[in-house]
LUMBA-896567 format. One line per 2 residues: number of its first residue (from 1); their letters; for each residue x, y, z of N, C-alpha, C. Coordinates in nm, 3 decimals. Example, Ala and Ser with C-alpha at 12.3 -4.5 7.8 and 13.67 -1.06 7.14 Angstrom:
BEGIN
1	as	1.319:-0.569:0.780:1.230:-0.450:0.780:1.320:-0.330:0.780  1.285:-0.225:0.708:1.367:-0.106:0.714:1.290:0.003:0.787
//
This chain:
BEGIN
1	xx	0.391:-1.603:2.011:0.510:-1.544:1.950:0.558:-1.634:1.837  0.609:-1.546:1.722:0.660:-1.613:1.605:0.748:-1.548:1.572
3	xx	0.835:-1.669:1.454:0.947:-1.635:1.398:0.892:-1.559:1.269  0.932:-1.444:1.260:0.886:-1.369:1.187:0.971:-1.237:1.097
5	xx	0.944:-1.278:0.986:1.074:-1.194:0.865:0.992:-1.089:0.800  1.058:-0.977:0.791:0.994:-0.873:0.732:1.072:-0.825:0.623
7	xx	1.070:-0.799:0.481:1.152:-0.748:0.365:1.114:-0.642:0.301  1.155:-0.559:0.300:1.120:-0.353:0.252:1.067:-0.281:0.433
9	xx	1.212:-0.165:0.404:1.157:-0.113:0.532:1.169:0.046:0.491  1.043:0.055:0.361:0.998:0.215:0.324:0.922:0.256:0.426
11	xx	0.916:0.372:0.395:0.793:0.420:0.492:0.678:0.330:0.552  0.629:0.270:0.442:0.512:0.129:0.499:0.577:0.008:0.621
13	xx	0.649:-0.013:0.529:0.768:-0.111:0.587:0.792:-0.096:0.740  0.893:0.003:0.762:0.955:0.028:0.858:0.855:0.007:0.985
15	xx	0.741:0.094:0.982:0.672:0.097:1.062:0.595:-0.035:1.122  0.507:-0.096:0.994:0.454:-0.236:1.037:0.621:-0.328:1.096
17	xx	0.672:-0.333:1.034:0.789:-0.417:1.113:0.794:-0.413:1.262  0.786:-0.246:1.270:0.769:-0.219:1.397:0.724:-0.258:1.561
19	xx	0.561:-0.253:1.452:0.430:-0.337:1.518:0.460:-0.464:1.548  0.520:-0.524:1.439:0.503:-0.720:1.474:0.607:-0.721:1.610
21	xx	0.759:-0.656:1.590:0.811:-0.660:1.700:0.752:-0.626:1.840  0.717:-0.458:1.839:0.680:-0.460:1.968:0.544:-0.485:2.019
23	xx	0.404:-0.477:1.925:0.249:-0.486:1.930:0.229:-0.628:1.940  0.323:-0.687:1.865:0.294:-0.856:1.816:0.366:-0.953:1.890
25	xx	0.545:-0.889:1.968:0.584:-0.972:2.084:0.673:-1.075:1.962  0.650:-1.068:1.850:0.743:-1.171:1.744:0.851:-1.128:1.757
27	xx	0.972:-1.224:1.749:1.105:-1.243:1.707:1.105:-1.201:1.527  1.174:-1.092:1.516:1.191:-1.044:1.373:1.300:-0.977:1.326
29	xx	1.296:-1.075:1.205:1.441:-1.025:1.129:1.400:-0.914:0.996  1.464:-0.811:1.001:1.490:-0.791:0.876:1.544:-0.769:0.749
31	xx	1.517:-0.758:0.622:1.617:-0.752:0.502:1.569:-0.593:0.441  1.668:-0.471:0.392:1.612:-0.397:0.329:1.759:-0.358:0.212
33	xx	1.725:-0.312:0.115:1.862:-0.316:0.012:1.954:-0.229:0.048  1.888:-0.095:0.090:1.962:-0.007:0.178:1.980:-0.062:0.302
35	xx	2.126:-0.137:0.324:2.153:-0.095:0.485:2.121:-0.081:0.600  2.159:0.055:0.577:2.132:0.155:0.678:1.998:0.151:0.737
37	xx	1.905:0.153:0.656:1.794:0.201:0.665:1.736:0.062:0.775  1.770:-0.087:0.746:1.804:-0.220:0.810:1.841:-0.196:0.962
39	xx	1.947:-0.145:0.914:1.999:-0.070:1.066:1.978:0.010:1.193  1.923:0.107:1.134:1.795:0.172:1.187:1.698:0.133:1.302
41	xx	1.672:0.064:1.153:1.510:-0.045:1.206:1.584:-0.100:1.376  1.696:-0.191:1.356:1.734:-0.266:1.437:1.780:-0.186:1.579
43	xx	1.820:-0.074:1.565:1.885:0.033:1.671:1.733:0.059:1.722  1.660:0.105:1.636:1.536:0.148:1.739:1.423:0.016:1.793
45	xx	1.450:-0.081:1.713:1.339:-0.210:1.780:1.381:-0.323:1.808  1.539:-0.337:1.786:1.588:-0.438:1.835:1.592:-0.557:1.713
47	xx	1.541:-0.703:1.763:1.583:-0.773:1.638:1.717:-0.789:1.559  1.701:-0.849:1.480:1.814:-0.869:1.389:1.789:-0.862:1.268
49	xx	1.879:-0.835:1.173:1.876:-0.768:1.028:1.964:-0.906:0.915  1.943:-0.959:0.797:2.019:-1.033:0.759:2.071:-0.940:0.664
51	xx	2.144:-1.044:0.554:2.246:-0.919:0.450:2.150:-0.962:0.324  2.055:-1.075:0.341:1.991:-1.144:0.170:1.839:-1.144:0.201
53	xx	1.752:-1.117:0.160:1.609:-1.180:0.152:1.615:-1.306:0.196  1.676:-1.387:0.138:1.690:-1.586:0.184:1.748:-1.632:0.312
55	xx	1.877:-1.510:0.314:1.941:-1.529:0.494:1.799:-1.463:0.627  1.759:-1.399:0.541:1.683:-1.353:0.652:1.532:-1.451:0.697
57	xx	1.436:-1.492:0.574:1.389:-1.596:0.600:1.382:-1.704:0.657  1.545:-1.826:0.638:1.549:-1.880:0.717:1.523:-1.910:0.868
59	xx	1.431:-2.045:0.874:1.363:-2.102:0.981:1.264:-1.995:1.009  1.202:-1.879:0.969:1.035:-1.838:0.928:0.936:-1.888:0.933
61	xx	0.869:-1.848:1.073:0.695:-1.887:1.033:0.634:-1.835:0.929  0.660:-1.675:0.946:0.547:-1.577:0.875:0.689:-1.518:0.796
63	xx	0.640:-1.497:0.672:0.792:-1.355:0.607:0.687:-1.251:0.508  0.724:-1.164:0.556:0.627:-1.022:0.509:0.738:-0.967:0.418
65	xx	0.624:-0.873:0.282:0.712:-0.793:0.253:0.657:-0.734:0.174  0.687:-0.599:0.173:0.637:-0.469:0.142:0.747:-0.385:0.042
67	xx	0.744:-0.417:-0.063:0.822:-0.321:-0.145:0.772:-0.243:-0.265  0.810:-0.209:-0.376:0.774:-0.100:-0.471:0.649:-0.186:-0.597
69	xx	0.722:-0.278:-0.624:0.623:-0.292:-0.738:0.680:-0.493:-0.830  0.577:-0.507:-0.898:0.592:-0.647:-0.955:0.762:-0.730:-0.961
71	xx	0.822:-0.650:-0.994:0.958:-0.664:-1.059:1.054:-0.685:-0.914  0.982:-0.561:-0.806:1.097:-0.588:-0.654:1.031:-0.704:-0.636
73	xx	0.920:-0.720:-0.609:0.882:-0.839:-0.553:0.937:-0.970:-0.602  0.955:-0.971:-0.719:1.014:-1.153:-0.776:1.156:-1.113:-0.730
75	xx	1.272:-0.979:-0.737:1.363:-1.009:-0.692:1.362:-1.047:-0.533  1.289:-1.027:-0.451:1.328:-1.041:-0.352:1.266:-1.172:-0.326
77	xx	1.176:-1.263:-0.345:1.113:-1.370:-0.390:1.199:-1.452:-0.430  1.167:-1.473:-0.565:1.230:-1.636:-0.605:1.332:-1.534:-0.721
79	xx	1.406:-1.442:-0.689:1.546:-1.359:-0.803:1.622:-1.453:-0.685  1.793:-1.449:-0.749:1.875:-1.492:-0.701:1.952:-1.467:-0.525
81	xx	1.912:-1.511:-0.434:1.924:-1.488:-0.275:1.773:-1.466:-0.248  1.666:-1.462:-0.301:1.531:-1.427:-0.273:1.489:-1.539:-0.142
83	xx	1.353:-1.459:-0.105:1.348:-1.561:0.018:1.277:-1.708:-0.002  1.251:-1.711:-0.132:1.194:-1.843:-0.156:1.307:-1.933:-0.172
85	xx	1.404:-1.908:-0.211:1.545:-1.995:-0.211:1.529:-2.087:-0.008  1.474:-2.032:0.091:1.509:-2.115:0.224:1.360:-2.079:0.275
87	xx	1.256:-2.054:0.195:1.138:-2.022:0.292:1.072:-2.174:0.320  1.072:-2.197:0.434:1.091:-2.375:0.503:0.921:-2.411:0.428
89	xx	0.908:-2.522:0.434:0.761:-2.630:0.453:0.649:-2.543:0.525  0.580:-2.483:0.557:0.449:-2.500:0.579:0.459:-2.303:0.655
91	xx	0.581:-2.236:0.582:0.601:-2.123:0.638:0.466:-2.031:0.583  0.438:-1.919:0.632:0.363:-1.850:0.484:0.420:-1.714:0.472
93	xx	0.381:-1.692:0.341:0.483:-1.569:0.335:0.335:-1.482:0.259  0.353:-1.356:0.331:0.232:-1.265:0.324:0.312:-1.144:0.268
95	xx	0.253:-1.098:0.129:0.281:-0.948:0.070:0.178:-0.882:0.073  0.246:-0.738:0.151:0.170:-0.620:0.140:0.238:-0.526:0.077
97	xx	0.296:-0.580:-0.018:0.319:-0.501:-0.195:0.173:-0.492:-0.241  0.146:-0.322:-0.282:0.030:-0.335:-0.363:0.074:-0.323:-0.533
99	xx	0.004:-0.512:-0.571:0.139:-0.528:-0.698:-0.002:-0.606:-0.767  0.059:-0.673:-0.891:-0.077:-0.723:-0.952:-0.139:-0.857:-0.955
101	xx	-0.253:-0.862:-0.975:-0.323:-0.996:-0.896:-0.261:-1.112:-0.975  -0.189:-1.129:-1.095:-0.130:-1.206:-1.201:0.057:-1.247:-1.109
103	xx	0.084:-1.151:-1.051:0.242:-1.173:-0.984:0.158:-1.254:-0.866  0.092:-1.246:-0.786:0.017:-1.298:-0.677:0.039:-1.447:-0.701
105	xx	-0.107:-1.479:-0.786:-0.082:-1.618:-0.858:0.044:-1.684:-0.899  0.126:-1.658:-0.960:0.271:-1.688:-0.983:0.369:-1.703:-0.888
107	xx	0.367:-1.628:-0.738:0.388:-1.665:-0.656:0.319:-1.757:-0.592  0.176:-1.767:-0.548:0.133:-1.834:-0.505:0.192:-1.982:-0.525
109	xx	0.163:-2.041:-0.647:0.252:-2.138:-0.739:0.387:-2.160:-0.640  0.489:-2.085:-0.647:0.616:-2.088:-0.642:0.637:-2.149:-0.499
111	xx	0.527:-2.094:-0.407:0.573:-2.098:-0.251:0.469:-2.258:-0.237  0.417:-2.271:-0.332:0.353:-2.412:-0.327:0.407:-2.554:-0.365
113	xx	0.499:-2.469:-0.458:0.598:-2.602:-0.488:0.725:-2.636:-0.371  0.736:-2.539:-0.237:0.851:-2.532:-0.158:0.727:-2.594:-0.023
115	xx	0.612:-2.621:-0.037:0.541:-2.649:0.027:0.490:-2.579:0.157  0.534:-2.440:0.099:0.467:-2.289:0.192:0.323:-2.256:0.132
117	xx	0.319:-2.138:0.214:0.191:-2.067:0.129:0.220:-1.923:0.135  0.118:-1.919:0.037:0.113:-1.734:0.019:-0.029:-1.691:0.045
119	xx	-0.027:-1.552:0.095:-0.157:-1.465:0.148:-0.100:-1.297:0.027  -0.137:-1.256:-0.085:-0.163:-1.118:-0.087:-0.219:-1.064:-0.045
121	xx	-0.194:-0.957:0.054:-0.245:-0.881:0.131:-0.196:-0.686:0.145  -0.265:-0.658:0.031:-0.234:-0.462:0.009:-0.307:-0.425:0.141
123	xx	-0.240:-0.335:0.157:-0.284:-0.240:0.272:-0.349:-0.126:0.179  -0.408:-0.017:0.281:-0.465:0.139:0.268:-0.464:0.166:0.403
125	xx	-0.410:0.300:0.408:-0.423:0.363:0.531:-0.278:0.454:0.543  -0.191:0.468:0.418:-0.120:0.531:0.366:-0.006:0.514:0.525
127	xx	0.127:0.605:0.546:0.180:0.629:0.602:0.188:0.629:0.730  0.065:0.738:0.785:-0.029:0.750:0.933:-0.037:0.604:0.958
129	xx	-0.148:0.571:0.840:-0.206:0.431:0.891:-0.132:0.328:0.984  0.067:0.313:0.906:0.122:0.221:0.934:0.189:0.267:1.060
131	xx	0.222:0.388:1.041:0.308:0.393:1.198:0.204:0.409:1.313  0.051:0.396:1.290:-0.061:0.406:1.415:-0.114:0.267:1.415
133	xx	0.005:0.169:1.357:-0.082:0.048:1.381:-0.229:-0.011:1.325  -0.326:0.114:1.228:-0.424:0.094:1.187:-0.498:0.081:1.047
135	xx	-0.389:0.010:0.943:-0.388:-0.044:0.830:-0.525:-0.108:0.809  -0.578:-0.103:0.694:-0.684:-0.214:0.634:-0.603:-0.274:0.535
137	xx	-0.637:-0.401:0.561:-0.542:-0.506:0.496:-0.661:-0.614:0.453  -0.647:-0.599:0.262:-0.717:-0.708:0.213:-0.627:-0.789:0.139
139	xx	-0.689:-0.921:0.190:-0.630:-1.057:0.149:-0.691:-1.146:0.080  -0.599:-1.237:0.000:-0.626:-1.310:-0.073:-0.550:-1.450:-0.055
141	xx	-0.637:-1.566:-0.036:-0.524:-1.713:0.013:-0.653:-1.777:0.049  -0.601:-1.855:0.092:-0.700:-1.996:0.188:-0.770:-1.975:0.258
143	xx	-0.870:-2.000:0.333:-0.899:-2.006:0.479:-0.847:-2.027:0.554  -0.790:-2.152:0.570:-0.711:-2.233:0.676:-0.622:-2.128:0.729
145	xx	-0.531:-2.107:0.573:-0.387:-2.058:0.552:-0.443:-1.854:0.706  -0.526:-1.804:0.611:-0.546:-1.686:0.680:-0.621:-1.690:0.810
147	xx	-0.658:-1.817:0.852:-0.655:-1.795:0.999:-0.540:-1.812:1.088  -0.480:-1.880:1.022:-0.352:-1.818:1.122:-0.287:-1.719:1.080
149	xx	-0.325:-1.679:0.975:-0.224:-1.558:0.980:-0.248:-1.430:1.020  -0.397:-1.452:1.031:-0.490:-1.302:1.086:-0.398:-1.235:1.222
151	xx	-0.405:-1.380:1.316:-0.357:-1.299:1.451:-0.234:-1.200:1.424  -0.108:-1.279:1.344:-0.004:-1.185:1.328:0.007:-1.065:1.229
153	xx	-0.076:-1.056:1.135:-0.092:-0.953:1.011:-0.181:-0.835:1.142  -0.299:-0.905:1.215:-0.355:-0.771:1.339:-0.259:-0.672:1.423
155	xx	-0.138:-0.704:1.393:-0.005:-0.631:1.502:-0.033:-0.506:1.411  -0.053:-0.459:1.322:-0.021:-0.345:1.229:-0.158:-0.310:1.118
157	xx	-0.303:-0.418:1.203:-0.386:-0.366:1.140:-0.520:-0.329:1.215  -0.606:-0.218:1.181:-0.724:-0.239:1.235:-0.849:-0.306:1.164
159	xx	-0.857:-0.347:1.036:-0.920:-0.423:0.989:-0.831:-0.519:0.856  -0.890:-0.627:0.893:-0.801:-0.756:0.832:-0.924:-0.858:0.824
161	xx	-0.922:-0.850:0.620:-0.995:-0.901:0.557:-1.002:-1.044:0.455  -1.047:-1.157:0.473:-0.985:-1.253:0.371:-1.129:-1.223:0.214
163	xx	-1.119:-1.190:0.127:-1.161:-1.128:0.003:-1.202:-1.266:-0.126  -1.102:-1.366:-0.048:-1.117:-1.461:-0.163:-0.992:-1.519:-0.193
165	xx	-0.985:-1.621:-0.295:-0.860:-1.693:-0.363:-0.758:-1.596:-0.383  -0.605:-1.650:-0.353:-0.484:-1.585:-0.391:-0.501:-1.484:-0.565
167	xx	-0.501:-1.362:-0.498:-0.510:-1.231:-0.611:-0.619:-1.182:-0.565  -0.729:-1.240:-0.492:-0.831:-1.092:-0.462:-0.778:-1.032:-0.369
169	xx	-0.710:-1.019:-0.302:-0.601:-0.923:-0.184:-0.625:-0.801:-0.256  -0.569:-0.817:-0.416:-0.486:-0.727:-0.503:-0.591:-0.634:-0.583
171	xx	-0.686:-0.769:-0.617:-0.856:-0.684:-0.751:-0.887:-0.572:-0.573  -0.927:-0.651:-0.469:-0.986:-0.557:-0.383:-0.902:-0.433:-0.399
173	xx	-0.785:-0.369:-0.376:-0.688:-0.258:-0.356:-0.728:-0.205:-0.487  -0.727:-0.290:-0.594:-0.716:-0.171:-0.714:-0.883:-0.109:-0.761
175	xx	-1.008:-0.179:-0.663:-1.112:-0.134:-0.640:-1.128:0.008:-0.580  -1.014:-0.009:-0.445:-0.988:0.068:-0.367:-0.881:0.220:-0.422
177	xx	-0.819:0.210:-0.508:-0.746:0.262:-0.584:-0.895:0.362:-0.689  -0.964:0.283:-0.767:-1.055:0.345:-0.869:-1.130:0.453:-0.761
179	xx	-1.213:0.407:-0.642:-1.279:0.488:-0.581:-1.208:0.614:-0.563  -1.088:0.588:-0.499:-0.969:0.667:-0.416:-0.937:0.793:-0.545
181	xx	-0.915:0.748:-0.693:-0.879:0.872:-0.783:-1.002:0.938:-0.822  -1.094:0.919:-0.817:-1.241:0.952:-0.857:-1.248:1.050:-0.760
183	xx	-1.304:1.002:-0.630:-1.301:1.080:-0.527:-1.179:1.189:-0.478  -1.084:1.202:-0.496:-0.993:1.342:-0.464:-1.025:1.405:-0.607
185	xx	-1.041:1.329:-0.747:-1.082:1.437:-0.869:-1.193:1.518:-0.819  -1.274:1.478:-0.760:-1.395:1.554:-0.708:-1.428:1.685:-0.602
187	xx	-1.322:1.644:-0.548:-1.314:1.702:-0.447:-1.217:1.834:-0.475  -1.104:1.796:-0.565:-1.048:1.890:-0.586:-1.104:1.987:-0.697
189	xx	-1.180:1.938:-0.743:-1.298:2.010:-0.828:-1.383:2.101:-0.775  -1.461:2.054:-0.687:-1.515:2.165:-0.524:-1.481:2.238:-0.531
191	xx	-1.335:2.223:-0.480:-1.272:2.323:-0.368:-1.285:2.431:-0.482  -1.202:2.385:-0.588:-1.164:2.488:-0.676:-1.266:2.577:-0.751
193	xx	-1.368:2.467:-0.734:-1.523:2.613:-0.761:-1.503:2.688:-0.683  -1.533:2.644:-0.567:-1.617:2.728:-0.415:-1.510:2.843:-0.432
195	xx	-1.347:2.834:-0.477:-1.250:2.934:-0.407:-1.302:3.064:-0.527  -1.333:2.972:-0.679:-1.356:3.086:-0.793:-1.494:3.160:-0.773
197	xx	-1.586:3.047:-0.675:-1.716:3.146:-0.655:-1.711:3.249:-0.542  -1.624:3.270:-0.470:-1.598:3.338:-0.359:-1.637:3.298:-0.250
199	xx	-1.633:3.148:-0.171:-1.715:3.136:-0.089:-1.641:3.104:-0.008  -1.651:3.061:0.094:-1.608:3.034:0.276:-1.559:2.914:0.273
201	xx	-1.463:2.837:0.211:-1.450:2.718:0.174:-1.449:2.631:0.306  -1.410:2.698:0.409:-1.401:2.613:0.538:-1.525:2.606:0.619
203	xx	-1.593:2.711:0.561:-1.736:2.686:0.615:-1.838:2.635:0.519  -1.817:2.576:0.371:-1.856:2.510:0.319:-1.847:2.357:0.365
205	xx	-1.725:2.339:0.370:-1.692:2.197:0.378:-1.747:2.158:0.533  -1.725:2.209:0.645:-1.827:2.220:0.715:-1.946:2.187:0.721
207	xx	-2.014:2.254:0.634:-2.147:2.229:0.604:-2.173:2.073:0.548  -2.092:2.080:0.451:-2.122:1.952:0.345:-2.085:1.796:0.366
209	xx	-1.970:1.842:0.460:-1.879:1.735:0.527:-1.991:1.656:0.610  -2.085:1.739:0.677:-2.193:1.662:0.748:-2.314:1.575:0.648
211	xx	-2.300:1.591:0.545:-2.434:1.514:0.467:-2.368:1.397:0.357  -2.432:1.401:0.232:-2.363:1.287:0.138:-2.228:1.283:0.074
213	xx	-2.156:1.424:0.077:-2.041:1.463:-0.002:-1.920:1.453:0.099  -1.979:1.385:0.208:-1.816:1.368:0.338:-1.779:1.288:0.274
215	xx	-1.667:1.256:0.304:-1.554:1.153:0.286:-1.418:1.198:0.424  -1.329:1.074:0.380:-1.238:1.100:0.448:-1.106:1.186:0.418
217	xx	-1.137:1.188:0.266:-1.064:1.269:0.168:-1.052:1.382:0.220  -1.194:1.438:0.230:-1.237:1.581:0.260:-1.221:1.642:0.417
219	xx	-1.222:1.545:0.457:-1.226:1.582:0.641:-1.070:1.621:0.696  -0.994:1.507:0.603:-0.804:1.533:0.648:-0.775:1.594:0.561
221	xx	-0.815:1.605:0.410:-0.698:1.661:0.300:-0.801:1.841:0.308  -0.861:1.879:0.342:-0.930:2.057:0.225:-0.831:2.117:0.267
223	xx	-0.781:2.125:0.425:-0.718:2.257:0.478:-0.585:2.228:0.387  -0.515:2.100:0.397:-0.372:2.119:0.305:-0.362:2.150:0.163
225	xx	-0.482:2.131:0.134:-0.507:2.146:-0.040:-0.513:2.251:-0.050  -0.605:2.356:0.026:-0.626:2.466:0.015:-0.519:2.571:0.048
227	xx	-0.438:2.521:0.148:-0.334:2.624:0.126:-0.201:2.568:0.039  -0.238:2.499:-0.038:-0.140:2.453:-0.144:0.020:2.366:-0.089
229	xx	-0.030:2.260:0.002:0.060:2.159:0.096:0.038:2.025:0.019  0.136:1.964:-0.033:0.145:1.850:-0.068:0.190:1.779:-0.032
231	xx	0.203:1.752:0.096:0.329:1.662:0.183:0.290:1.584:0.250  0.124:1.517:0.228:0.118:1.439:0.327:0.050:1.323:0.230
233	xx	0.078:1.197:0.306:0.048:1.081:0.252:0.124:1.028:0.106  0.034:0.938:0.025:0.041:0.845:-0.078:0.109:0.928:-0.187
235	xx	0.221:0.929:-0.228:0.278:0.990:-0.355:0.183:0.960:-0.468  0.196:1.072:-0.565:0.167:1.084:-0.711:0.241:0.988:-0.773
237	xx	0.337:0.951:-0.800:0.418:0.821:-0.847:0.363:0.677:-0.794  0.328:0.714:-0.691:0.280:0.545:-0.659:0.149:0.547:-0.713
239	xx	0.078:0.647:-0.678:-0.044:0.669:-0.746:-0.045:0.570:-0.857  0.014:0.623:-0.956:0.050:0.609:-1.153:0.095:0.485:-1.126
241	xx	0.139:0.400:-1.068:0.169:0.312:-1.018:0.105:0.216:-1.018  0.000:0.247:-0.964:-0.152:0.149:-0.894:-0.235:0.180:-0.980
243	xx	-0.208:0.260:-1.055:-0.336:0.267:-1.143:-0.294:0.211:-1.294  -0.148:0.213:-1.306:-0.122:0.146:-1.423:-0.147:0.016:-1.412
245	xx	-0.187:-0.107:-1.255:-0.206:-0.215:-1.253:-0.364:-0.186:-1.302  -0.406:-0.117:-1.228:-0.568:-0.116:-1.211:-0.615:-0.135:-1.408
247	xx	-0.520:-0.019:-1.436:-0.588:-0.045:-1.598:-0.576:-0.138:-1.658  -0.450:-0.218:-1.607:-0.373:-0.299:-1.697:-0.496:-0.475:-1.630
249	xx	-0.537:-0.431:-1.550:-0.661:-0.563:-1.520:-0.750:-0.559:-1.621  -0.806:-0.401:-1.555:-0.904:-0.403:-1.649:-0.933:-0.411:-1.795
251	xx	-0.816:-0.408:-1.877:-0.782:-0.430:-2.047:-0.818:-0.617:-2.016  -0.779:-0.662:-1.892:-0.797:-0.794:-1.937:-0.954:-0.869:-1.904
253	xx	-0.995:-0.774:-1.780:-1.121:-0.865:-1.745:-1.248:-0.744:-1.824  -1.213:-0.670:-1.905:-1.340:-0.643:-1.964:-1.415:-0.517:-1.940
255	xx	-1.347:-0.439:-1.776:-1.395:-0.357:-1.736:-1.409:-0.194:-1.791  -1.496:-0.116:-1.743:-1.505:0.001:-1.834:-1.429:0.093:-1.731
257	xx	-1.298:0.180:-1.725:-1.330:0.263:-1.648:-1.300:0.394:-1.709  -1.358:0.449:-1.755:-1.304:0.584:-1.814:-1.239:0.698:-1.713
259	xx	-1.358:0.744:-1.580:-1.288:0.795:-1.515:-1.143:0.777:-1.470  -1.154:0.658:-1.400:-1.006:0.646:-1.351:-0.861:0.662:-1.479
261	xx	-0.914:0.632:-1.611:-0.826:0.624:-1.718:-0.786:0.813:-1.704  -0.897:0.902:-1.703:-0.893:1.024:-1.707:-0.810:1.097:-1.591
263	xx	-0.818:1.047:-1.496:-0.802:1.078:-1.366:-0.622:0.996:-1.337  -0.597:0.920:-1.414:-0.460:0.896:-1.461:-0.348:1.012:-1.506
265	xx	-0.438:1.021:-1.658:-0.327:1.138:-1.749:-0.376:1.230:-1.693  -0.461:1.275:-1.548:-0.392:1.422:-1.483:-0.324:1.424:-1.339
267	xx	-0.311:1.305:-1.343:-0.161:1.311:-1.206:-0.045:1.278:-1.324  -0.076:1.238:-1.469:0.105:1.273:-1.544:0.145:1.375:-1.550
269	xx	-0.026:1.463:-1.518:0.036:1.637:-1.598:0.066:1.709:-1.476  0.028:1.659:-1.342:0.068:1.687:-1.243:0.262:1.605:-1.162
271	xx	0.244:1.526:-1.246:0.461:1.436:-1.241:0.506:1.575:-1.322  0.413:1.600:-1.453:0.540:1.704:-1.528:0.508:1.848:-1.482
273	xx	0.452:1.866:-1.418:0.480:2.008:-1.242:0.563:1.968:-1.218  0.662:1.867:-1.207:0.735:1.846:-1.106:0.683:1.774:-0.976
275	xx	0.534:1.734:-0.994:0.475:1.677:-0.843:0.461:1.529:-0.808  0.564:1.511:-0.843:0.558:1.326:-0.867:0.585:1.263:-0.720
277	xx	0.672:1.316:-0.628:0.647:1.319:-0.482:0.541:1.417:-0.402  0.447:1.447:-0.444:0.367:1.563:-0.383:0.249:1.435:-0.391
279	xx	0.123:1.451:-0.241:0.040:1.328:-0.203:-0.062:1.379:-0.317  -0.154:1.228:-0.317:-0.229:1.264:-0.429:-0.306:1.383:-0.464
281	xx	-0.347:1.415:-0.338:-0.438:1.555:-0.341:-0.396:1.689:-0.397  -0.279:1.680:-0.481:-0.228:1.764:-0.573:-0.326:1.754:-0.687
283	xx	-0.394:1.717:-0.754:-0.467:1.711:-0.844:-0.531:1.880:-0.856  -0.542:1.921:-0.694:-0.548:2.047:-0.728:-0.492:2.149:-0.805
285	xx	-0.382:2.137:-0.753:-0.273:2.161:-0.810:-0.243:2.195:-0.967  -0.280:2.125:-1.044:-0.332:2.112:-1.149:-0.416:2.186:-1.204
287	xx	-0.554:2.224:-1.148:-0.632:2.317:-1.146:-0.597:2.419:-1.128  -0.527:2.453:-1.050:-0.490:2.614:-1.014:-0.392:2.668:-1.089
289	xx	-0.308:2.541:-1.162:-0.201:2.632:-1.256:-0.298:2.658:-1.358  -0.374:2.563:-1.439:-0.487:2.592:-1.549:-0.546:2.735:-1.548
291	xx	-0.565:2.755:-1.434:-0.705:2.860:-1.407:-0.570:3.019:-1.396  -0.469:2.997:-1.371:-0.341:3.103:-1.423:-0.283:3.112:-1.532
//
């Protein structure tokens, strides 16, 4: 058992917090900007809640935190009350912000001069993943540093990976990100033949689902796509999100990706539907207004 701080309790959030308390047996505090939402957490799992990122850290083995993007992360970090202001000597503080491998490093730095450490560590496994306890979580840090931290990051994961030096946590996710928009473009491409060729789409996918064209895409998302349900999983906004890091690497290390660049400006044209909270697999979506 550890002293253990958790900061963002979104949808991702809330849930892994969850885990460390009751899967993991840790003593855990948390910080979230909303309140309420703090509150919550604490009514249904117990624990205690602070009012600052820094109040809540204090005396921390492990301090997690999961929020929106580059900018939450330094506020809640080293911005003014952040938890690097009291994160003790030899604490480590592990983000599963999927944020960019350049903020990583810069933290890394920061929690090195307070004589902590840092682990980046993005998850996948969207929503489901976190409240079933079965996150893939790639990391980036030490050896040393991520063997101990494996046991407690396992409360909320089913695979937990060390990838390399502080920032491959982050290149791995936005790997994971390129595959991830490629693959639902494809798929939503399928569907949208098979429905214009007249065919059995559920007994297609069926068919196909068993040979090279399965995925996991295809096995959970055809039936909601197909009857035009956008409500489950990874928003279109976060999407644009992760992929504005992904590009914004790749302008620097050299990489080609055209697809994913393509596969970008059509979840914008799918935000100006109005589908900017609708899960990624709206891409269909897209298609079907075209084809009207």
């Amino acid at each position: 058992m550890a002293n253990v701080t958790f900061i963002g309790l979104g949808v991702m959030g809330f849930p892994m917090a969850g885990h460390l308390k009751t899967k993991g047996g840790h003593e855990v505090t948390v910080f979230n900007r909303t309140q309420a939402r703090a509150e919550a957490w604490v009514e249904r799992f117990g624990g205690r809640m602070a009012e600052t990122p820094a109040k809540a850290a204090e005396g921390a083995d492990f301090v997690f935190a999961c929020v929106g993007n580059d900018d939450d992360l330094r506020s809640v970090t080293t911005g003014e009350g952040g938890a690097f202001e009291t994160l003790k000597s030899g604490a480590i503080f592990i983000d599963n912000t999927t944020a960019s491998a350049e903020v990583a490093r810069e933290l890394d730095a920061a929690a090195r001069d307070r004589g902590a450490h840092f682990i980046d560590a993005p998850v996948s496994g969207g929503q489901a993943g976190a409240e079933n306890g079965a996150l893939t979580v790639m990391c980036g840090g030490e050896q040393a540093v991520f063997t101990r931290a494996e046991p407690v990051i396992a409360a909320y994961a089913r695979m937990v990976g060390l990838m390399g030096p502080v920032g491959s946590g982050q290149l791995t996710k936005m790997v994971n990100q390129i595959c991830i928009a490629g693959l639902v473009q494809g798929l939503a491409e399928g569907l949208h033949f098979g429905a214009a060729a007249g065919l059995d789409i559920e007994r297609v996918v069926e068919v196909i689902s068993k040979g090279a064209a399965g995925s996991w895409q295809m096995e959970n998302r055809h039936k909601t796509m197909k009857d035009g349900r956008y409500d489950f999983g990874f928003a279109v906004d976060w999407m644009r999100k992760d992929l504005d890091i992904v590009l914004s690497e790749a302008r620097r290390n050299g990489a080609t990706l055209p697809v994913t660049a393509l596969v970008d400006q059509f979840y914008g044209e799918v935000q100006a539907m109005g589908g900017g909270r609708w899960d990624t697999s709206s891409l269909l979506a897209r298609l079907e207004k075209a084809k009207r």
